[in-house]
C-alpha atoms as one frame of an Amber mdcrd trajectory, in Angstrom:
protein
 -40.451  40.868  50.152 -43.229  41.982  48.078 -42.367  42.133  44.042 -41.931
  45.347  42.709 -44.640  46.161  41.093 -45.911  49.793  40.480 -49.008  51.325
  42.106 -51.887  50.587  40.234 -54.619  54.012  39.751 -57.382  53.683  42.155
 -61.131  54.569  41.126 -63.092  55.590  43.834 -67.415  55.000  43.683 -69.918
  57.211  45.268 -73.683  57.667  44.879 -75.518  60.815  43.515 -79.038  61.523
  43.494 -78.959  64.998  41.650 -80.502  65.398  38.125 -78.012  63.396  35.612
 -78.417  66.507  33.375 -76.337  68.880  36.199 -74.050  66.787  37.497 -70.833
  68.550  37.529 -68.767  65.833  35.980 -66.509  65.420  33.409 -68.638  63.027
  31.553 -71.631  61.574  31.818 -72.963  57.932  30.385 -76.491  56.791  29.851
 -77.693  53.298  28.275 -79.264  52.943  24.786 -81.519  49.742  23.690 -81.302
  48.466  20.295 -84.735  48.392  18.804 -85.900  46.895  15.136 -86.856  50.159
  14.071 -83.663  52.635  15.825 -82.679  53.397  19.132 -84.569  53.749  22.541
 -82.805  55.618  25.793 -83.315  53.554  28.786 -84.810  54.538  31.864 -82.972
  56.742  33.802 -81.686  59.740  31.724 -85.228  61.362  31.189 -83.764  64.271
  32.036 -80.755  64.233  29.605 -83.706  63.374  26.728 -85.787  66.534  27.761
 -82.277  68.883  27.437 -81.508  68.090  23.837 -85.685  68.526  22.589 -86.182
  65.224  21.670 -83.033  65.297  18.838 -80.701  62.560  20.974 -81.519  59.212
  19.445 -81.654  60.624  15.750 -77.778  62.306  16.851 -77.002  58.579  18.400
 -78.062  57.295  15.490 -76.070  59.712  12.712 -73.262  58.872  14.713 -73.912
  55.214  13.956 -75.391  53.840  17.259 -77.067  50.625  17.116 -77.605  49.739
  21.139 -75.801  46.920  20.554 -74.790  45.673  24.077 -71.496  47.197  25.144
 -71.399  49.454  22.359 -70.160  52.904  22.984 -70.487  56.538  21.619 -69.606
  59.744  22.611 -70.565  63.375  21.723 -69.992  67.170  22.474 -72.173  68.258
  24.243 -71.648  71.799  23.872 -73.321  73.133  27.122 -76.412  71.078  26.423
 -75.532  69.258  29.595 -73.318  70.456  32.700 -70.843  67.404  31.437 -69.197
  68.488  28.581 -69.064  64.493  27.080 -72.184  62.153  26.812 -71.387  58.442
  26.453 -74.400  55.710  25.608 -73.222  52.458  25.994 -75.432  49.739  24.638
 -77.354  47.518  26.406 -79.095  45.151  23.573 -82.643  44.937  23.349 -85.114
  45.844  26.235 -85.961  43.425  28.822 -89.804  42.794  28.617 -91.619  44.208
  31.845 -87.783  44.938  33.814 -85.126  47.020  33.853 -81.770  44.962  32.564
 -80.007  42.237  34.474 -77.381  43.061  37.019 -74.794  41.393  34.407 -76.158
  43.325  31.306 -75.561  46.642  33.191 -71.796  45.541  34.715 -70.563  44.850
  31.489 -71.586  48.313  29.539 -70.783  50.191  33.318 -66.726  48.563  32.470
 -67.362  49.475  28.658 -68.195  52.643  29.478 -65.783  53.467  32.396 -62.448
  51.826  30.218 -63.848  54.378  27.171 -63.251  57.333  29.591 -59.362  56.116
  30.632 -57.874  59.699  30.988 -61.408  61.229  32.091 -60.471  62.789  35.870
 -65.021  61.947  37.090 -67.754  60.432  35.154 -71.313  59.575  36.118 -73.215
  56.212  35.757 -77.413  56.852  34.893 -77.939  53.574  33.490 -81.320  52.215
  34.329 -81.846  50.775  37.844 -85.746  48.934  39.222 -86.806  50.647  42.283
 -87.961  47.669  43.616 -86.132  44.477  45.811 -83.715  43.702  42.509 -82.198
  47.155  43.157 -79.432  46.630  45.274 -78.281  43.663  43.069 -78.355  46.101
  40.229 -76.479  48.447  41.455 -73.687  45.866  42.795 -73.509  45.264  39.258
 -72.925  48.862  38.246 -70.284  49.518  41.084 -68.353  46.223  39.829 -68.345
  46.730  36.301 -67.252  50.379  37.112 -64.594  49.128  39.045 -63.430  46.167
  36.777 -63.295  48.036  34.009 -60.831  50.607  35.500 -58.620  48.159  36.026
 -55.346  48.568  34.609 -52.257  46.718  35.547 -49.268  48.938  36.157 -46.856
  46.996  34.039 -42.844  47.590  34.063 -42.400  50.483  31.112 -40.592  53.363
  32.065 -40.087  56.898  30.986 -42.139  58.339  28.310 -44.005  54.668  27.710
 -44.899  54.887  31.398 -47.410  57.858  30.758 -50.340  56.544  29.611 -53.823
  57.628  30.350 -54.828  56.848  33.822 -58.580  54.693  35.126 -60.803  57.144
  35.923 -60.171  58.535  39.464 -63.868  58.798  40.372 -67.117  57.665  39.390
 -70.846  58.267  40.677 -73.587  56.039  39.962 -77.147  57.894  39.471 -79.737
  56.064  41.879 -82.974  57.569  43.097 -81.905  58.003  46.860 -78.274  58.760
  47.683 -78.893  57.493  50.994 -80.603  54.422  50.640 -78.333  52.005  53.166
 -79.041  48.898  50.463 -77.037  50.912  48.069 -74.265  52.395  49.894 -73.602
  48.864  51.117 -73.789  47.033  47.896 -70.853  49.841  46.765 -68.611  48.934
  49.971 -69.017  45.713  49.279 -68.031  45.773  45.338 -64.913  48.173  46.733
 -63.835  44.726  48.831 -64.711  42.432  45.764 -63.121  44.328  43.025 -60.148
  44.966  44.729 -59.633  41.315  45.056 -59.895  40.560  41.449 -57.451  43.490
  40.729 -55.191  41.688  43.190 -55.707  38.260  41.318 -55.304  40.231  38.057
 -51.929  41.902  39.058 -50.533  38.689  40.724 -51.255  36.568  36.679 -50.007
  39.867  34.943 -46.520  39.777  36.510 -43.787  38.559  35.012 -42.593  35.217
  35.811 -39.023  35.993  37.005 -40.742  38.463  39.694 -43.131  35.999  41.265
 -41.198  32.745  41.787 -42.501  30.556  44.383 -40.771  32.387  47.241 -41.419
  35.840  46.433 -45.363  34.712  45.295 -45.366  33.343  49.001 -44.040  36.756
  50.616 -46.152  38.857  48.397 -49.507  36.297  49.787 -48.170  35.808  53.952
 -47.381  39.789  53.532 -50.575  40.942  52.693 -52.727  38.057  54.602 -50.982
  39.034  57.458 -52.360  43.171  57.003 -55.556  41.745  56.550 -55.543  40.032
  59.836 -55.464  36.331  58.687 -53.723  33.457  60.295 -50.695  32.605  57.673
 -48.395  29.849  58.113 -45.563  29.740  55.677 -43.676  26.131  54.574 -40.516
  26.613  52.586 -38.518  23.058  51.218 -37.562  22.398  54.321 -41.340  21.851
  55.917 -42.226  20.623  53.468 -39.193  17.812  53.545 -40.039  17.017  56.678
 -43.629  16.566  56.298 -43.581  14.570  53.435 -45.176  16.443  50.073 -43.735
  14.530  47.881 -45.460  16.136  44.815 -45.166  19.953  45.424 -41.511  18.582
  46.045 -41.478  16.891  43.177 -42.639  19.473  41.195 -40.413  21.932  42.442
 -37.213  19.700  42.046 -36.444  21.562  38.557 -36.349  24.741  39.365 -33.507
  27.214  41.899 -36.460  28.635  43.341 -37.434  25.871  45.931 -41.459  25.456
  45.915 -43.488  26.952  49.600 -47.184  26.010  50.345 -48.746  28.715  51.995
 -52.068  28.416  54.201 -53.942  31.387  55.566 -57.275  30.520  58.099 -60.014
  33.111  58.983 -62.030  32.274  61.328 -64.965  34.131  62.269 -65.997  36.213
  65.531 -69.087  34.511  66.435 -69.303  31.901  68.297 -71.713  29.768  67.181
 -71.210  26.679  64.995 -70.613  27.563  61.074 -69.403  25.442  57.995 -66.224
  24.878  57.344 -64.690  25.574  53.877 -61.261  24.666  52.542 -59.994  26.357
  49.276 -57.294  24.901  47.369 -55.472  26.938  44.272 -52.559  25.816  42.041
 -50.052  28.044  42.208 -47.482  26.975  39.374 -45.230  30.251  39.074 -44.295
  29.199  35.628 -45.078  26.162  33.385 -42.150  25.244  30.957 -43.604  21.292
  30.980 -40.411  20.363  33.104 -38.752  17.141  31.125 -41.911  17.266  28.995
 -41.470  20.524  27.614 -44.247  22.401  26.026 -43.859  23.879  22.852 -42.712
  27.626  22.434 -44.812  29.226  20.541 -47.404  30.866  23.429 -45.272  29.157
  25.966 -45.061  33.075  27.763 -48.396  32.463  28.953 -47.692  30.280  31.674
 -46.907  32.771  33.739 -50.427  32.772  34.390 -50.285  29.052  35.676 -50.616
  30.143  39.053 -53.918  32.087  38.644 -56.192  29.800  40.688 -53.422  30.628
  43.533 -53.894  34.158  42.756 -57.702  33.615  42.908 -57.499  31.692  46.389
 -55.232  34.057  48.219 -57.173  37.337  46.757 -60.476  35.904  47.806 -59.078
  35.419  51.302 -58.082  38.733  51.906 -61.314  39.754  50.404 -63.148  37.212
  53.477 -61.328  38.888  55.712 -62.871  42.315  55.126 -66.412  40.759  54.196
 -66.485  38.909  57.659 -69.034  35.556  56.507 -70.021  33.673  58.893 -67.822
  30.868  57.683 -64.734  29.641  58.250 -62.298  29.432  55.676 -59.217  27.765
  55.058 -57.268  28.344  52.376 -54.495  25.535  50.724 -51.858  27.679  48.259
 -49.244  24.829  46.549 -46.357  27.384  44.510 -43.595  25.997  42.461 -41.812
  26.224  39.407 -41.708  23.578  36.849 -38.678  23.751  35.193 -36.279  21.219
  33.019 -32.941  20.670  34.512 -30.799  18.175  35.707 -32.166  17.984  39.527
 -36.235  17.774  37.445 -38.308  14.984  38.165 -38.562  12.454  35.440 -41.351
  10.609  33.334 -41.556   7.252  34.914 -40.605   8.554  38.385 -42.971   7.067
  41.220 -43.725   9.704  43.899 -44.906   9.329  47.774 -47.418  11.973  48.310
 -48.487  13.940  50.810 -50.666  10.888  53.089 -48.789   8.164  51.528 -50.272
   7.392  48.084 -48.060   6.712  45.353 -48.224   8.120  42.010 -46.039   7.253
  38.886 -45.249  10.222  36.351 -46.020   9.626  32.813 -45.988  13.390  31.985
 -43.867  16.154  33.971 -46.351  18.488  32.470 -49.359  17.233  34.162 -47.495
  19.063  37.300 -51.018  20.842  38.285 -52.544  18.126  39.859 -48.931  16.405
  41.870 -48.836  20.419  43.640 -52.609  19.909  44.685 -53.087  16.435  45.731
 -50.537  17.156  48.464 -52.459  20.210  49.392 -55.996  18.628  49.199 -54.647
  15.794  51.405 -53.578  18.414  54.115 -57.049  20.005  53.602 -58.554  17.446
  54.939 -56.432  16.229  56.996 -57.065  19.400  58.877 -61.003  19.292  58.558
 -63.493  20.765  56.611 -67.428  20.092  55.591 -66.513  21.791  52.279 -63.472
  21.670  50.092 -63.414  23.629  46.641 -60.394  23.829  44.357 -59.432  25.879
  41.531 -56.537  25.227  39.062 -55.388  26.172  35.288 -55.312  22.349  35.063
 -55.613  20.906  31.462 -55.647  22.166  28.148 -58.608  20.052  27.862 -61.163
  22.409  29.315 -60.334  24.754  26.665 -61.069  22.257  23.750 -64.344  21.284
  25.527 -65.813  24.472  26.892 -63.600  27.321  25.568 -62.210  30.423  27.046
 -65.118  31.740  29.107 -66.790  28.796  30.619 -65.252  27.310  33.235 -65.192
  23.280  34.165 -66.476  21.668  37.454 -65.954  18.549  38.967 -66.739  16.623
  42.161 -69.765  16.786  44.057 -72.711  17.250  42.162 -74.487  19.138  45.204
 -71.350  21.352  45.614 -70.718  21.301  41.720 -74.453  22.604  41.239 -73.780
  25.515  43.598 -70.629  26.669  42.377 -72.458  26.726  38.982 -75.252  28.572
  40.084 -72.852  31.277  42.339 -70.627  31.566  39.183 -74.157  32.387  36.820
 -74.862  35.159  39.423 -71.854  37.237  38.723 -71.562  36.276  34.937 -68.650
  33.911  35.652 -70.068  30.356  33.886 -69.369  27.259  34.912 -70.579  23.914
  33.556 -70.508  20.532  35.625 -68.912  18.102  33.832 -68.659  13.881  34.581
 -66.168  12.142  36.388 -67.083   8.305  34.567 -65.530   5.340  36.557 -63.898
   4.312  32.860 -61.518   7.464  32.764 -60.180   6.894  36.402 -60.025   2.955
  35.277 -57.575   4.046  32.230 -55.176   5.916  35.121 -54.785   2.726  36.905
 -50.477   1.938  37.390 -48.561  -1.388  36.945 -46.335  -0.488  40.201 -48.014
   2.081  41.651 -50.952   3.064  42.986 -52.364   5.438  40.174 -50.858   6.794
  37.227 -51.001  10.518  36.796 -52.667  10.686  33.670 -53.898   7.435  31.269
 -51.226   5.210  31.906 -51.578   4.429  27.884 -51.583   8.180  26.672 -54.319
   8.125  25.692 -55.397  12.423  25.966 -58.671  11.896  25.030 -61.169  13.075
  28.157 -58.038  14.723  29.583 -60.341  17.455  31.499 -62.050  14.469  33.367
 -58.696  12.977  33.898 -57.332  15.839  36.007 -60.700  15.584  37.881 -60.478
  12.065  38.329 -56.991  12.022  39.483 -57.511  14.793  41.864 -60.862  12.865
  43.748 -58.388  10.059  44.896 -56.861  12.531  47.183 -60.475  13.618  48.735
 -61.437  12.251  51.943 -64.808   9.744  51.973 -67.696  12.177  52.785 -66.317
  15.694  52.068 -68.305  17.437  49.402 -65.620  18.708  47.289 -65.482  20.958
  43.367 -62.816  20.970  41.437 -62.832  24.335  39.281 -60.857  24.048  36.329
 -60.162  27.314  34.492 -57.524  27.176  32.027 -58.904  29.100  29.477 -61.182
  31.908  31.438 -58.532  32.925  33.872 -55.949  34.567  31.078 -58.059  36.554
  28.354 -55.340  36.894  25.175 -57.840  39.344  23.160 -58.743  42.960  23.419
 -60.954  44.231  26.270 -64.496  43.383  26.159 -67.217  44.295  28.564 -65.312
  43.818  32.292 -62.653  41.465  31.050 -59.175  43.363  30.441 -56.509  41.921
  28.634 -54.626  39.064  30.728 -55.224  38.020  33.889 -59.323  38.251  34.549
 -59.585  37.543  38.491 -61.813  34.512  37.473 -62.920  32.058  39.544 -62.563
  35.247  42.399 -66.618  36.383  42.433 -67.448  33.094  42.027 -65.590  32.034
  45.335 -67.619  34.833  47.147 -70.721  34.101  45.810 -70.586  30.683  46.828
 -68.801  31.415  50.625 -72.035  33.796  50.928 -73.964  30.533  49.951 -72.606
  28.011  52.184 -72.560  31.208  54.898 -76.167  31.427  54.493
């Protein structure tokens, strides 16, 4: 059964090609550059310019606009315009010789659209090329519109229920309505976005309404609408088939752990890559034995967002239609302390065979995923690419926006490069033969994490760990995104508070990639 979570408002995108300064909209948003000496309108809202007589930037500026990239302001209009609001949003200084990059202009299109929460239609005339970048541009406009709508439903009730809605509908400003580039970069963002909303709503849930079992309804439920193959194992498959560390992992908690996989496979018939995607799906992380301190410990209900990522993205492919085929890998459980938990110094059979012994119950991540990496390739695949909330480390090392990678350094340079497109960053990182030296076990045959304790390196040691499950010759990433998948701050640009849907573009991208 799917949780019960209420219906999120839905924003709907179309494209205009009327003059900005008569559309009949509610409001109506235009960029501003920051300059050394004031403001400059971008390209785009000539039009809006010529109706106020030249006085806009000086009112902009008494109203203490600076263009400072995702800046906002608002004023009356009072029938200078057919929208009764204007909105600039800043977009930072101007580009020499271009119009902004796609990323500039989806992060002041969220600003912009989140500013106007309550608004019932707005229009976009931020400054597009009208050359071959075009269609990229405006993909960046429809997602940051979109994004930036994005509002999880929540559980209040009552009078703390009503709260100002997304904006119903939007129209972005392009010089031909028409244009079949454009209307298909907007159906496509429609498909992306509302993948990241799913990701989003699946980390923003509470924990006691997404436990492994109802997490794996709430995925084979909607897989299953979207036409994908789903295949469901509860504790007893997975018994039988030996995964000893989603077991394992699982052992603490009275909601028994499920590994879900869902396959698309495309219509044509000709040969195409292969591509297995692998996402932790830890429902909520309490440490098990090793428990993690309180304070913050709520977050880690947001432990399973590289499962949220992995499932969302696949119900995504199935709508986009690559010409790949994709497997996804979803390991769910709950690590919890109890009497039935597994224990520090336990030695577990994996999935395959391998045996690991457990210094730390709280380096659960990687036990769920070896199992399901093992079955990856077991089943075959040219490509495998994983995504976890794996290690406090990558926070310390990169922070809470740029994301780790591991593996491959082919594979690892093209998930970087996808995840720079859409303004999701990744950084490759090393995997040195010392750190996966220092994991070596007295009785086993590798320690999940240094067998001394030593925490230092402890991103590369989820990495390293992880590669022993990989099968020789399969070009394989390991995404770890602990801090950029849960954003703890206020809104900013197309990032809303909690869950952010990341590594979800950057899957796309790359599937598009390796489709290509």
């Amino acid at each position: 059964m799917t949780p019960p979570v209420k219906k999120r408002p839905q924003t709907t995108l179309s494209l205009v090609d009327n003059d900005p300064a008569e559309l009949p909209v509610d409001a109506l948003v235009v960029g501003v550059h920051s300059q050394a000496d004031g403001l400059l309108l971008a390209t785009g809202a000539e039009s809006v310019v010529a109706a106020f007589d030249g006085a806009l930037t000086d009112t902009l500026r008494l109203l203490g606009a600076t263009g400072a990239a995702n800046e906002i302001t608002k004023l009356a209009t009072l029938g200078t315009l057919t929208a009764p609001v204007l909105v600039a949003v800043g977009l930072g200084p101007e580009p020499t010789g271009a119009a902004p990059r796609p990323e500039v202009l989806r992060r002041a299109a969220a600003s912009a659209v989140r500013s106007l929460a309550g608004t019932a239609k707005a229009a976009l005339a931020l400054p597009l090329p009208d050359d071959a970048d075009a269609p990229e541009a405006v993909r960046g406009v429809a997602e940051g519109a979109l994004l930036g709508a994005y509002q999880f439903a929540g559980y209040k009730t009552g009078d703390r229920a009503r709260r100002r809605a997304a904006v119903p509908a939007v129209q972005i400003h392009v010089p031909d309505a028409k244009d079949k580039a454009a209307k298909a970069e907007l159906a496509r963002a429609a498909v992306v976005c509302a993948a990241v909303a799913r990701a989003r709503d699946f980390v923003n849930m509470a924990p006691n309404e997404l436990r492994p079992p109802a997490f794996a309804d709430a995925v084979a439920q909607a897989a299953t609408d979207a036409g994908l193959t789903v295949e469901v194992l509860d504790e007893k498959a997975l018994k039988k088939g030996g995964y000893g560390g989603i077991l394992a992992v699982g052992m603490g908690s009275a909601a028994a752990p499920r590994l879900v996989k869902l396959t698309y496979t495309p219509t044509k018939k000709k040969k195409v890559a292969r591509v297995a995607l692998v996402g932790k799906g830890i429902t909520f992380d309490s440490g098990g034995v090793s428990i993690k301190p309180s304070a913050g410990m709520w977050e880690m209900k947001s432990d399973m967002a590289g499962a949220a990522a992995v499932a969302s993205v696949m119900i995504a492919v199935a709508a986009l239609k690559p010409a790949v085929a994709v497997t996804a890998y979803v390991p769910m459980a709950e690590n919890m302390p109890s009497a039935t938990a597994y224990r520090p110094g336990d030695v577990v059979t994996m999935y395959g065979g391998k045996r690991v012994e457990v210094h730390n119950t709280d380096a659960e991540g990687r036990m769920i995923l070896a199992d399901a990496i093992v079955r990856a390739c077991e089943d075959g695949c040219d490509y495998l690419v994983e995504t976890a909330t794996l290690t406090g480390g990558q926070v310390t090392a990169l922070g809470k926006r740029i994301s780790g990678v591991m593996g491959t350094e082919e594979l690892c340079e093209r998930v970087r490069v996808a995840g720079e497109a859409v303004g999701e960053p990744m950084w490759p990182m090393p995997l040195p033969e010392e750190v996966r030296r220092g994991m070596d076990s007295d009785i086993a045959d590798i320690c999940q994490i240094n067998a001394s304790g030593d925490r230092s390196a402890h991103m590369l040691q989820g990495g390293a760990f992880l590669s022993e499950f990989v099968a020789d010759g399969v070009p394989w990433a390991h995404l770890d995104i602990a801090g950029p998948s849960f954003h703890t701050g206020e809104p900013t640009g197309y990032l809303a508070k909690g869950g952010t849907g990341i590594p979800v573009r950057t899957l796309l991208a790359l599937l598009d990639d390796l489709a290509g």
